[in-house]
C-alpha positions in Angstrom: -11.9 -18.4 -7.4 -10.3 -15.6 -5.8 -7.5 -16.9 -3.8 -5.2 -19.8 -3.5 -5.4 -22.5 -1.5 -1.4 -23.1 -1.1 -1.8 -26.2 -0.3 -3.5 -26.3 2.8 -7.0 -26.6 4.1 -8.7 -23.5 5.6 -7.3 -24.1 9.0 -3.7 -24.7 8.3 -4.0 -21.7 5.6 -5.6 -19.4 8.1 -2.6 -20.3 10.6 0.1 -19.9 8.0 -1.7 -16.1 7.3 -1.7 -15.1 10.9 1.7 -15.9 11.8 3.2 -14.5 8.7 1.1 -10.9 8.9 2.3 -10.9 12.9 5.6 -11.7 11.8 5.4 -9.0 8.9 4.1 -6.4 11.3 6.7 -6.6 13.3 9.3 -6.1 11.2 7.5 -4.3 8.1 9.2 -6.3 5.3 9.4 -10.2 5.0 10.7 -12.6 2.7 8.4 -15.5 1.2 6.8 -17.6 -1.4 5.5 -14.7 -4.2 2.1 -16.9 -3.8 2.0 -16.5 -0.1 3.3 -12.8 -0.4 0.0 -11.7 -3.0 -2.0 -13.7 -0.5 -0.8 -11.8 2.4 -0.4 -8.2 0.8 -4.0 -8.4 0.1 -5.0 -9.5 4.1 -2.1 -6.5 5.2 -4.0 -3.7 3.2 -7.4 -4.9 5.2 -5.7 -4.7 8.4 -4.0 -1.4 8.2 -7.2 0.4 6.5 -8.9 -1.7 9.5 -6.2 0.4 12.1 -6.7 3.7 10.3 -10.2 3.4 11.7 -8.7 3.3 15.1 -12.0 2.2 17.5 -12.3 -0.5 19.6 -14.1 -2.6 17.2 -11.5 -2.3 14.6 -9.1 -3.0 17.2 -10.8 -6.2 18.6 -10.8 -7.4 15.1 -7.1 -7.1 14.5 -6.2 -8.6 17.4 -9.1 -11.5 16.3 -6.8 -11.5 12.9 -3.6 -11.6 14.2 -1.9 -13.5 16.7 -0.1 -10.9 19.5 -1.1 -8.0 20.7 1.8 -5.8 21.4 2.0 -6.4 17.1 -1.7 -4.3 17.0 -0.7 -2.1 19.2 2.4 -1.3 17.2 0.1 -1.4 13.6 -2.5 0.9 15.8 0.0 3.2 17.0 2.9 3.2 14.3 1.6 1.9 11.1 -1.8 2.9 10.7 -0.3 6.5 11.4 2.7 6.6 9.3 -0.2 6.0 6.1 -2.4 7.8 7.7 -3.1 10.1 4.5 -3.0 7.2 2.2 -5.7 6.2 0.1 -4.4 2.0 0.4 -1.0 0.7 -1.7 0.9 0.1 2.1 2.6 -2.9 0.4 5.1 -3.8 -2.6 6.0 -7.0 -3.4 9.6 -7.4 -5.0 10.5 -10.2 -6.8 13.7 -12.1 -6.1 14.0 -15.7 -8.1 13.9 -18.9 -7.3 15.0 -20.3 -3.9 17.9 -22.9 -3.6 15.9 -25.8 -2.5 13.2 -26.3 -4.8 13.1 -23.6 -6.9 9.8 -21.9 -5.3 9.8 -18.3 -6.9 10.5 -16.1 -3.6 10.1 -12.6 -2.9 9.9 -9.7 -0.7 6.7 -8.1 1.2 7.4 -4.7 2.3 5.7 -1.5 3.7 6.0 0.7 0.9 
């Protein structure tokens, strides 16, 4: 099995993943669950090697991926060109300890 289910079914999960990439494109770091952020680093590398391509294919599939589109056009016209002559590794994940509530192991997703 290659992924986790985080407790959701595919739905809810595929929800959860386009509202936290949207959110993490627009402002290039984010603070979650260190299960949820090697989930999402994963689906992030995919889309910006997907905006690197730059054509109106790769385009219609980010915008299928993610939910706004003034966030693709910033990955299309920012971020995709910032790693433009990167061969992938466009996130780290730093680790931060547990979280106050229930002890869920939290971390940060950035744009290296």
């Amino acid at each position: 099995m290659g992924y986790s289910k985080l407790g959701r079914d595919s739905s809810a999960r595929k929800a959860l993943f386009r509202s936290i990439l949207t959110s993490f494109f627009l402002h290039e770091r984010i603070e979650t669950t260190e299960a949820k952020a090697k989930e999402i680093s994963g689906l992030a590398e995919q889309l910006i090697t997907l905006a690197k391509r730059g054509d109106l294919a790769a385009r219609r599939q980010a915008i299928a991926r993610l939910a706004d589109e003034d966030v693709v056009r910033k990955l299309f016209g920012e971020i995709a060109v910032k790693y433009s002559d990167r061969q992938g590794g466009y996130t780290r994940i730093l680790k931060l300890g547990p979280r106050r509530g229930d002890a869920a192991p939290m971390a940060i997703l950035e744009l290296v």
